[in-house]
C-alpha positions as CSV (number, residue, x, y, z in Angstrom):
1,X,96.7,97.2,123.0
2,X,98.6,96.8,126.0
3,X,101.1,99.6,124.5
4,X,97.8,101.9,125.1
5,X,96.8,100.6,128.1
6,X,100.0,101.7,130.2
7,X,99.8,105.0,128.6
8,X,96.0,105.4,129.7
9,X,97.2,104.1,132.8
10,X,100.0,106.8,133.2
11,X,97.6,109.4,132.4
12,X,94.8,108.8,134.7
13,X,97.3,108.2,137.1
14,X,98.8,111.7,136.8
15,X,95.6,113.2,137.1
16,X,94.4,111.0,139.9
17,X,97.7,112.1,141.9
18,X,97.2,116.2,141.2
19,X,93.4,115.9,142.6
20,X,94.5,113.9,145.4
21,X,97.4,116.1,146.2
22,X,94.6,119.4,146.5
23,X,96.3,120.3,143.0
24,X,94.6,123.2,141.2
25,X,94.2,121.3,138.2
26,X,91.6,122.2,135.0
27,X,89.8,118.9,135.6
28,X,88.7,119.9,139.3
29,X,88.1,123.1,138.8
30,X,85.5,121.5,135.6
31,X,84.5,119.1,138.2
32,X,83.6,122.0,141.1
33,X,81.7,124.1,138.0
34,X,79.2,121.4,137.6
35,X,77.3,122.1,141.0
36,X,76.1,125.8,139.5
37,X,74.0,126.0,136.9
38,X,74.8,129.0,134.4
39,X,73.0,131.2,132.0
40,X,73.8,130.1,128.2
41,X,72.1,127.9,125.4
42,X,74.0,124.8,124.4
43,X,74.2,124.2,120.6
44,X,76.2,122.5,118.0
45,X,77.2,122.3,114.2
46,X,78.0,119.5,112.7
47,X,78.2,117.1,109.6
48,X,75.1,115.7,109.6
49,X,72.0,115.2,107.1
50,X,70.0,118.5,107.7
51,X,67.1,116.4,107.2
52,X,67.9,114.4,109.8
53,X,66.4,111.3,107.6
54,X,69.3,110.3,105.4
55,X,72.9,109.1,106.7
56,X,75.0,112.0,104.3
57,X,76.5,112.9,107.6
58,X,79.6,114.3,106.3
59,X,81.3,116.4,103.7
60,X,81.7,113.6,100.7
61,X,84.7,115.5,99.5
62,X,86.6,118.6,100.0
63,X,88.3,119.0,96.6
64,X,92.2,120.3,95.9
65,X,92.0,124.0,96.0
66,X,88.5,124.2,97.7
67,X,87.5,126.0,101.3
68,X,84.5,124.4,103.4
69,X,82.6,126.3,106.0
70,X,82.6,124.3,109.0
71,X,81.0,126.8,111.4
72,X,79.3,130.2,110.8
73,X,77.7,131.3,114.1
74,X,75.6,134.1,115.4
75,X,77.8,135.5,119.1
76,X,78.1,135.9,121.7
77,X,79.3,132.9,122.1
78,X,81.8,130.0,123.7
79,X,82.7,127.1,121.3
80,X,83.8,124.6,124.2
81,X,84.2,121.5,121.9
82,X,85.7,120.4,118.4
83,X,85.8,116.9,117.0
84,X,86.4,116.2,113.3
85,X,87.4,112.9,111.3
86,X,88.5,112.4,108.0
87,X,90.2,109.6,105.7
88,X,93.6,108.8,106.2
89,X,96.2,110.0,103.3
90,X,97.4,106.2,102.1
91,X,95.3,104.3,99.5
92,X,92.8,102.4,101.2
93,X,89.0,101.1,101.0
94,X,87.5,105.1,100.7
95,X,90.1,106.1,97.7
96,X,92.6,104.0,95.9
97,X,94.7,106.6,95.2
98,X,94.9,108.4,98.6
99,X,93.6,111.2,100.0
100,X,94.9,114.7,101.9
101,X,97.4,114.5,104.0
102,X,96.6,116.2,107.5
103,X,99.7,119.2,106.6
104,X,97.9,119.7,103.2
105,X,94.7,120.3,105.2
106,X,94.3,124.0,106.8
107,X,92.3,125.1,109.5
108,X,91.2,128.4,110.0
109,X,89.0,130.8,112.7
110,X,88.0,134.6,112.6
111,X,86.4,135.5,115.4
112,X,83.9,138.7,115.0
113,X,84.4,139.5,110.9
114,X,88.1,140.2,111.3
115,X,90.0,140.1,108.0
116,X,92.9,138.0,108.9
117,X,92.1,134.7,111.1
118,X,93.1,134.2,114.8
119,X,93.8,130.1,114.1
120,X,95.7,129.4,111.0
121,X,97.3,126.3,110.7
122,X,97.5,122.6,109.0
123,X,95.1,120.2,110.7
124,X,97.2,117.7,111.5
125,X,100.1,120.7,113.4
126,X,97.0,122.1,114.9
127,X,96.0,118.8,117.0
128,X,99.7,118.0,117.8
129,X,101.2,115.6,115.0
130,X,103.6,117.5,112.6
131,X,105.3,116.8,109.4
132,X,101.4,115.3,107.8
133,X,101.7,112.5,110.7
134,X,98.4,111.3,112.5
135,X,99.3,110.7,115.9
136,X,97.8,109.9,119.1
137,X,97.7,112.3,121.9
138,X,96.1,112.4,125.2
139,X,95.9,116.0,126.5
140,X,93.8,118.1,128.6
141,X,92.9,120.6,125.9
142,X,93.7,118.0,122.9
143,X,92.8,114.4,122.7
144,X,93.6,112.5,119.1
145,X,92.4,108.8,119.6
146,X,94.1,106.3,116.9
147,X,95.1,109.0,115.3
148,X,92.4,109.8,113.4
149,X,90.0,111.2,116.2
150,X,90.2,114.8,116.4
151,X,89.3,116.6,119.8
152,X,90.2,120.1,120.6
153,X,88.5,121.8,124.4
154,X,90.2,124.9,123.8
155,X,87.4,127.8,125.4
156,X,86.8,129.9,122.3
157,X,84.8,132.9,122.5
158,X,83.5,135.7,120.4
159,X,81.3,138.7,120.4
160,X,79.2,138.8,117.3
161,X,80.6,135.8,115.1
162,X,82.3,132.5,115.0
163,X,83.7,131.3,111.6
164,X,86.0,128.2,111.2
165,X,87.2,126.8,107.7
166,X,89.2,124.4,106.1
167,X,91.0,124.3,103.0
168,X,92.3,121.9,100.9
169,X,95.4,122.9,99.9
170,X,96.6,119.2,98.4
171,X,96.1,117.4,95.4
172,X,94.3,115.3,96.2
173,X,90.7,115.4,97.9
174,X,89.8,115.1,101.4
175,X,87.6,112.1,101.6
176,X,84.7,111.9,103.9
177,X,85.3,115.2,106.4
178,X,83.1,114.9,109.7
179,X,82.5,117.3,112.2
180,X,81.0,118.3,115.6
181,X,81.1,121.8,117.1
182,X,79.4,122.6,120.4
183,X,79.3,126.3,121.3
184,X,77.4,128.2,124.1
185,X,75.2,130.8,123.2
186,X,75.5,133.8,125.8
187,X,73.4,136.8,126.8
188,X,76.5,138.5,127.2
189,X,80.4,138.1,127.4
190,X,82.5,140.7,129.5
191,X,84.5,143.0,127.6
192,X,87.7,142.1,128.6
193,X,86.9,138.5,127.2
194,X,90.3,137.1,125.5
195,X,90.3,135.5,121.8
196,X,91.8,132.2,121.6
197,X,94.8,132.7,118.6
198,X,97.2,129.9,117.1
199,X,99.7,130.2,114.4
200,X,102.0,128.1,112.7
201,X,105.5,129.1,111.8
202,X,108.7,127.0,110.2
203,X,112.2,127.1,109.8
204,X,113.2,124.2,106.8
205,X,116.3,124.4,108.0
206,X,117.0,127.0,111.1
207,X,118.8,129.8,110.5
208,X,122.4,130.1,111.8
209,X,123.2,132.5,114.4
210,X,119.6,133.4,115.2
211,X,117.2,132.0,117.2
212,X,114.5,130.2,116.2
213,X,110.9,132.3,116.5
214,X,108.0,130.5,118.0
215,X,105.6,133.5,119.0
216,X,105.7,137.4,118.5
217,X,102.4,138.7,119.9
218,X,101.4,142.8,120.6
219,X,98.6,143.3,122.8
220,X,97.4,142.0,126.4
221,X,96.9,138.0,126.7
222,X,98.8,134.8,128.4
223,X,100.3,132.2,126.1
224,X,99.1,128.8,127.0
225,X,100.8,126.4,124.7
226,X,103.5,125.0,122.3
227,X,103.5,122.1,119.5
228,X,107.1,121.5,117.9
229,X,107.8,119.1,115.3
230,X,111.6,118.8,114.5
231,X,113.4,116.7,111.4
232,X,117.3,116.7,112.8
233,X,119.5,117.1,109.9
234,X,122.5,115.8,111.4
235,X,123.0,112.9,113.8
236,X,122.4,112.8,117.5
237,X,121.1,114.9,119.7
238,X,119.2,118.4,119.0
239,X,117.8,119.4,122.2
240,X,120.3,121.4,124.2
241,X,118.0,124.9,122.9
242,X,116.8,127.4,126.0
243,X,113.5,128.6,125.8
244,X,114.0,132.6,126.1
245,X,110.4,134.9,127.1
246,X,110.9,138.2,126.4
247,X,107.7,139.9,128.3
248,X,106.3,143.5,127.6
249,X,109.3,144.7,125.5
250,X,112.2,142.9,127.1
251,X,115.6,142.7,125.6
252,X,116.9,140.5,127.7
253,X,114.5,137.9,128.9
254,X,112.9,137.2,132.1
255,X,112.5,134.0,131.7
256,X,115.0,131.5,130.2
257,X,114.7,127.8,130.3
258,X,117.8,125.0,130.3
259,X,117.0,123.0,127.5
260,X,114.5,121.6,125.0
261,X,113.7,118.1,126.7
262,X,113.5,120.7,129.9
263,X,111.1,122.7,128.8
264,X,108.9,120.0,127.2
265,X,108.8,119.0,130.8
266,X,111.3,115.6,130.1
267,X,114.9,115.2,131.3
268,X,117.7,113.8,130.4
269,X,116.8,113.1,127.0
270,X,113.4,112.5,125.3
271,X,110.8,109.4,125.6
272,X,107.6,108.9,123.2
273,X,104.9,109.4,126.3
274,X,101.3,111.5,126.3
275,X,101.0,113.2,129.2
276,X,97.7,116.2,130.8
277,X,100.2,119.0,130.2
278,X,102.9,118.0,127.8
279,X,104.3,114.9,125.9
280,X,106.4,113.8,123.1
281,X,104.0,111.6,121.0
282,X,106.1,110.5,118.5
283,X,109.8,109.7,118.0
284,X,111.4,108.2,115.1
285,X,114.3,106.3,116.0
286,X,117.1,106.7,118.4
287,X,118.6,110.4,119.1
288,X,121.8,109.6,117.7
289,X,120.7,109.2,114.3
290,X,120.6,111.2,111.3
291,X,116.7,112.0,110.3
292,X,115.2,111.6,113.7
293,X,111.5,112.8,113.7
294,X,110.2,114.3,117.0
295,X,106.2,115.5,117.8
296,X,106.0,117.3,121.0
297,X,103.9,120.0,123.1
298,X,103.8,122.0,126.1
299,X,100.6,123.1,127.5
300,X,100.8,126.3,129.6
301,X,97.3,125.8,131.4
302,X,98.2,126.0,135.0
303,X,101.1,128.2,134.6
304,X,100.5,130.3,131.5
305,X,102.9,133.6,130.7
306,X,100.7,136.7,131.4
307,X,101.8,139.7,129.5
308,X,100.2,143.4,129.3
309,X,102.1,144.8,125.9
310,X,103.9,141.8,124.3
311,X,105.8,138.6,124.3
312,X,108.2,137.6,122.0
313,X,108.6,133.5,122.4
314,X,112.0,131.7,120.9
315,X,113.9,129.1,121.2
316,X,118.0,128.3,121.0
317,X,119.1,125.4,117.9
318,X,122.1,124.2,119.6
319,X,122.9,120.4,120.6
320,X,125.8,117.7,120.4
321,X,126.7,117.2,116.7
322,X,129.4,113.9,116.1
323,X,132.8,114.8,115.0
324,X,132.9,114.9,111.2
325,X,130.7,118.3,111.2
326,X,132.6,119.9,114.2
327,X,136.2,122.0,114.1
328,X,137.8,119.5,116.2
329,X,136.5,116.0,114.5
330,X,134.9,114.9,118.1
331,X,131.4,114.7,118.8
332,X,130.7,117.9,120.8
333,X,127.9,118.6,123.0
334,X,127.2,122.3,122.6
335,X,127.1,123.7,119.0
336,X,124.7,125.4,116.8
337,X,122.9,122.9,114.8
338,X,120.4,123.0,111.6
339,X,117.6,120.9,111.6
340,X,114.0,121.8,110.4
341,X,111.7,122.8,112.6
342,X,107.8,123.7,113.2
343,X,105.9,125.5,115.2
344,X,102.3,125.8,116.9
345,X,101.8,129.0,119.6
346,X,98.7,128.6,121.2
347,X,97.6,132.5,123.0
348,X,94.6,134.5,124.6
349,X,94.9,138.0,123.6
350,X,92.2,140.9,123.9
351,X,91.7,142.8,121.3
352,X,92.5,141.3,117.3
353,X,95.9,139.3,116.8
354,X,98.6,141.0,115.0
355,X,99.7,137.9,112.8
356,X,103.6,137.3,113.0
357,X,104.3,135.1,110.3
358,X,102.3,134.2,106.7
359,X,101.4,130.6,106.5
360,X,103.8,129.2,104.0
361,X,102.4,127.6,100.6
362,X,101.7,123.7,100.8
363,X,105.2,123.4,98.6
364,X,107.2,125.3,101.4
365,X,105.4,123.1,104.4
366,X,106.4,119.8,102.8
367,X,110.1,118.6,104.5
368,X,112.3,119.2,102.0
369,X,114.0,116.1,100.0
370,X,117.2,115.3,101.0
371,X,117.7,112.4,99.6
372,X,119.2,110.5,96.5
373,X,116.6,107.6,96.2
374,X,117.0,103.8,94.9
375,X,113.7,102.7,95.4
376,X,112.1,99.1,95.6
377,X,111.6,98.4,92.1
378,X,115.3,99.1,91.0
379,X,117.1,97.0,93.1
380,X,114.6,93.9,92.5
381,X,116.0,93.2,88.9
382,X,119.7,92.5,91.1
383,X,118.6,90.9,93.7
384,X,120.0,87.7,95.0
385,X,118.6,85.6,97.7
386,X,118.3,81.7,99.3
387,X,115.2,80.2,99.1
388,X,112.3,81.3,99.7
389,X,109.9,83.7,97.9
390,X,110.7,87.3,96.5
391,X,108.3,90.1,95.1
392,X,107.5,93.5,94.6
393,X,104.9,94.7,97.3
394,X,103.2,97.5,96.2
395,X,100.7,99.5,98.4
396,X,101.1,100.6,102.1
397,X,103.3,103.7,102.9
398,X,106.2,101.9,100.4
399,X,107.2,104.4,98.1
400,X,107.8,104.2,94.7
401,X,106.3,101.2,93.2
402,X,106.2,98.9,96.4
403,X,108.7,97.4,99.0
404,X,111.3,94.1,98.0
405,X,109.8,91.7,100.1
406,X,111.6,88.6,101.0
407,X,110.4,85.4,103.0
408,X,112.8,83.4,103.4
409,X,112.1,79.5,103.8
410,X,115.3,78.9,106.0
411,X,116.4,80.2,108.8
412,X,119.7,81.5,107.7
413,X,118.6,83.2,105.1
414,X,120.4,85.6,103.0
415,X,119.1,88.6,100.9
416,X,121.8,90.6,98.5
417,X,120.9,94.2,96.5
418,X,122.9,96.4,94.5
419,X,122.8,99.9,94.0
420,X,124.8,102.3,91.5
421,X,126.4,105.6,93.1
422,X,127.0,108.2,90.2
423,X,129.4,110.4,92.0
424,X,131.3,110.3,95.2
425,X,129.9,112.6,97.9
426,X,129.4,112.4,101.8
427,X,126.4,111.3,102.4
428,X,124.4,109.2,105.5
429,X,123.3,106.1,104.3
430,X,119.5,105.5,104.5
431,X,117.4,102.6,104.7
432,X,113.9,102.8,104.4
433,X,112.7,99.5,106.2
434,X,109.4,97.9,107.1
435,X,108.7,96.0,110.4
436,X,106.2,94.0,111.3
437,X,104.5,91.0,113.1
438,X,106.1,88.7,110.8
439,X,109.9,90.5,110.4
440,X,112.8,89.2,111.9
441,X,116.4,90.2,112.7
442,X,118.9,90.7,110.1
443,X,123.0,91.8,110.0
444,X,123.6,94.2,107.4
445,X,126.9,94.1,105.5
446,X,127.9,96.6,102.6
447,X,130.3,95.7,100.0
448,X,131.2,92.7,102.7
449,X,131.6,94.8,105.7
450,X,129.3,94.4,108.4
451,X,127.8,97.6,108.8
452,X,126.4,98.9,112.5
453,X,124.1,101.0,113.7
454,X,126.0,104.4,114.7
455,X,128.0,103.7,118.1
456,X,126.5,104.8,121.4
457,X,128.8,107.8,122.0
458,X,127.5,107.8,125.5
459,X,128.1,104.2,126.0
460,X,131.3,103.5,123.5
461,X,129.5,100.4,122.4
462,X,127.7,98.9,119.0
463,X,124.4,97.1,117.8
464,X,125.4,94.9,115.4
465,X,121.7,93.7,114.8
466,X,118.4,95.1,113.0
467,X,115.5,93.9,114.4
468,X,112.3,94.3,112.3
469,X,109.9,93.4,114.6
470,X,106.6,95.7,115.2
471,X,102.9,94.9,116.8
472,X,101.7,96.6,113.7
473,X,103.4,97.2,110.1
474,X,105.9,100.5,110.0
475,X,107.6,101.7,107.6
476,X,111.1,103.0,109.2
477,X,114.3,104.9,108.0
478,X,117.6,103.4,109.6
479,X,120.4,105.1,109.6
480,X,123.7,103.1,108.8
481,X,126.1,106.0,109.1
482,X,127.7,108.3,106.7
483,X,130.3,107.2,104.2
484,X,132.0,108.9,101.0
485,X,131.2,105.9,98.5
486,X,132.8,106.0,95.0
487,X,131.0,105.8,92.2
488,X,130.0,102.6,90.4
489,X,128.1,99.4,92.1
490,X,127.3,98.6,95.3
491,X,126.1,95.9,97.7
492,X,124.1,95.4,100.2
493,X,123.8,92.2,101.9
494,X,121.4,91.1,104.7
495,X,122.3,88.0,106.8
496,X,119.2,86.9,109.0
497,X,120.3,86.1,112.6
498,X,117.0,84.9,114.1
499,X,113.4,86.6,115.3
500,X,112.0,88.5,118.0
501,X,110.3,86.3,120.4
502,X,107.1,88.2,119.9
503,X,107.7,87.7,115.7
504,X,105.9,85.3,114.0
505,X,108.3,85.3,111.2
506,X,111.6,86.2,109.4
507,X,110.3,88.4,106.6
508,X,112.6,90.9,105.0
509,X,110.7,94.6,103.6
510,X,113.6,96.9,101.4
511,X,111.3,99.8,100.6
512,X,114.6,102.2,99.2
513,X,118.1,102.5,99.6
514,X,118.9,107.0,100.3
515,X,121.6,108.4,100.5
516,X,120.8,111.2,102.4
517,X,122.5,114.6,102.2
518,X,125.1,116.1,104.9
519,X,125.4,119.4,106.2
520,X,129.6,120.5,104.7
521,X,130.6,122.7,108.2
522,X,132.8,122.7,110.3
523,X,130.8,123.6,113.6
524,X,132.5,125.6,116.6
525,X,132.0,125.0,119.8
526,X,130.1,127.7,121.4
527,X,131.0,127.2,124.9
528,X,134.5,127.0,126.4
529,X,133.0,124.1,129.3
530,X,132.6,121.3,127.2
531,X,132.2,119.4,131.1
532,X,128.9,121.4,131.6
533,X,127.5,120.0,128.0
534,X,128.9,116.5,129.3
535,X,126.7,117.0,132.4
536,X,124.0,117.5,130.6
537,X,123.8,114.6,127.7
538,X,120.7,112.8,127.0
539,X,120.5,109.4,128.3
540,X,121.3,106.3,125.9
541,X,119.1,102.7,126.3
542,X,122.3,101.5,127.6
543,X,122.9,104.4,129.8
544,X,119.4,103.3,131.2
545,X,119.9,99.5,131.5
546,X,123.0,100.3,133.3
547,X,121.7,102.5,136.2
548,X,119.1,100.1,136.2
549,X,121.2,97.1,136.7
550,X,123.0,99.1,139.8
551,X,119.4,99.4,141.9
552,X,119.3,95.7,141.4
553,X,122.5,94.3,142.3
């Protein structure tokens, strides 16, 4: 809670500072419309009992392969509001076995009997949370609260008709789907009006030498908005990419940015935070490591890009890459990386959208697997440990058959785990890891050498400690580095060193050991002034503490 509460705080601080400041901001100008009184019906459709006797106040089920109609409405009109809920994807109370996940889940609008839809994307990409995460946001034009409380304000008008659908494109249903969409009926909309258009787009992984395509729009519009959802597929840092606009048939852009923390309006680096205009709301684990999972967005609202003709919207893939994937075996801070990558443009246009990109098939939009898995239930039948009790948790987000739980009934407690390699490749070693309330801090040491988590190249110094801890369970990839291990048996041994102060506990959760696959390059570096890149690196906790430290003393 109190996590939440300094985010809330931020927020409402931001916006309290831009209205006090005589800012033109979207909330005062909402504010200043609510002394006239326009023409216009309000309305809604929603979930509920037609009847309005009975509590069936939602779509039971939307079944794999099956498309609901969530709005079919007579124009002109606004829609000014959206809120849906449904049942989360892990087995729980509603459904053992599951349900959809929010990427599995698409969302679709054609506005005035078009053909092909204006807004075509998964759910979950739609309202800011990538990669079939639920993730909280606090916006101006999208609000998720817990996760699982979907709220769109996006202005959304049409001429004759308003239809919005979702499709199930999972194997599983979607369990309990409510909804709520208030719309303005008008006498009349002017015939310049602008349609509200969004579409998804992916790169699993990006494509060397070419730049990575987040909007291609023909026609007359502004383009008000960016999620991005990146999986970095080699460690450290991915975010050194300029944002290039390309306006009314530009070949050389008019408007470039200086990075991708930049342009998500963060510097030096990237922070989980939920911000009016942009935010990154979720962020795996530290930017050095192999795997890192980012959510972001970027709302143009006060300062959209106008264009009469076209815009063509991309983005740079380089960053620093560590030296066994670059020509001179240092980490270097500006080469072209690969990492997967997806996209949400948010645009007004007049006139129909052009559509830049099909909507890839469910089997295309998953990440792809990179990993050689040993999951829970193989390394139980090895495992060693001091006492205390040891089981196979099933349930949760552990995959496979459960997680190797251990609670230990010392404090120096030890847990051992083998795994078999089959052949000998390079390959970043993966632990999938649960924290919780009740987790404590552990040493990791494989085949009897302590293993660290990958040095601070910023700093020059090492973490020699896991710490396990969380307010709430999580289920975590770690990355111990990347090692060529020869075939045959393995060990992993964790020492415990002792709790969090806030833990209640020293529990130990192994959901799978991965091995998880390495890009085989040899990257250049693309500039000749490696000192500019060094200017520029993102920040390390250490970096912070230190600067810190400085003020104080």
């Amino acid at each position: 809670m109190a996590g939440r509460m300094k985010v809330n705080v931020i927020v409402l601080l931001a916006v309290s500072l831009a209205l006090s400041a005589g800012a033109p901001t979207t909330c005062a100008q909402d504010l200043d419309g609510l002394m006239k009184v326009r023409p216009g019906r309000m309305r809604a459709v929603t979930s509920t009992d037609p009847s309005f006797t009975g509590n069936s106040d939602r779509i039971k089920y939307v079944t794999p392969g099956e498309t609901k109609v969530l709005a079919d409405i007579k124009g002109p009109g606004v829609i000014r509001h959206i809120w849906l809920t449904f049942n989360e994807a892990r087995p729980n109370w509603l459904e053992a076995g599951g349900s959809a996940a929010p990427n599995e889940i698409v969302l679709r609008m054609y506005w005035d009997d078009a053909a092909e839809p204006a807004v075509e994307a998964p759910i979950g990409d739609f309202f800011g949370a990538g990669f079939g995460r639920r993730l909280e946001i606090q916006s101006v034009p999208v609000q998720v609260e817990g996760g699982d409380g979907y709220n769109c304000y996006w202005a959304m008008p049409f001429f004759k008709r308003g239809l919005i659908t979702v499709t199930n494109e999972g194997a599983k249903n979607v369990r309990s789907f409510y909804y709520h969409i208030d719309y303005t009926e008008e006498d009349s909309l002017p015939a310049e009006t602008a349609y509200f258009c969004a579409q998804y787009n992916q790169a699993f992984p990006e494509k060397l030498g070419q730049d990575y395509l987040i909007a291609d729009v023909q026609g007359q519009g502004h383009y008000v908005g960016t999620v991005m959802s990146v999986r970095s597929r080699s460690p450290f840092w991915f975010g050194e990419g300029d944002v290039r606009f390309c306006i009314d048939g530009e070949t050389r852009p008019s408007i470039q940015g200086t990075g991708t923390e930049d342009y998500f309006l963060m510097a030096w680096g990237l922070n989980q935070t939920s911000f009016p205009y942009y935010g990154c709301n979720y962020m795996s684990s530290d930017y050095e490591d192999l795997g890192t999972e980012y959510c972001l967005y970027r709302w143009h609202i006060a300062d959209p890009v106008r264009f009469r003709k076209s815009l063509r919207f991309e983005i740079e893939h380089t960053g620093w890459i560590t030296g066994d994937e670059t020509e001179s075996g240092k980490t270097e801070g500006h080469v072209e990386r690969e990492d997967d990558i997806a996209t949400v443009a948010f645009w007004y246009q007049v006139g129909r959208p052009r559509r830049f990109t099909k909507l890839p098939p469910l089997a295309e939009r998953i990440l792809p697997n990179l990993d050689i898995v040993i999951e829970g239930q193989a390394l139980l039948p090895t495992a060693k440990h001091s006492p205390g009790l040891l089981e196979l948790q099933k349930g949760y987000d552990w995959t496979g058959q459960g997680q190797v739980l251990f609670r230990p009934a010392s404090d120096d407690s030890v847990l051992e785990v083998e795994f078999n390699v089959e052949q000998e490749q390079y390959r970043g070693l993966m632990l999938r890891m649960t924290c919780g309330p009740e987790y404590g801090v552990y040493r990791i040491f494989l085949d009897g050498k302590n293993i660290r988590q990958p040095e601070d190249y910023m700093a020059g110094e090492k973490i020699e400690d896991y710490d396990f801890y969380a307010r709430s369970i999580e289920v975590k990839d770690h990355y111990l580095g990347s090692f060529k291990l020869t075939p045959g048996k393995h060990t992993l041994r964790f020492e415990c060193v002792g709790r969090n102060p806030f833990s209640k506990g020293r529990h130990l959760g192994v959901d799978s050991v991965r091995l998880r696959e390495r890009w085989d390059r040899k990257r250049k570096l693309l500039s000749s002034l490696p000192s500019a890149a060094e200017e520029r690196r993102p920040e390390s906790a250490i970096d912070t503490w230190s600067r810190t430290a400085d003020r104080r003393s």
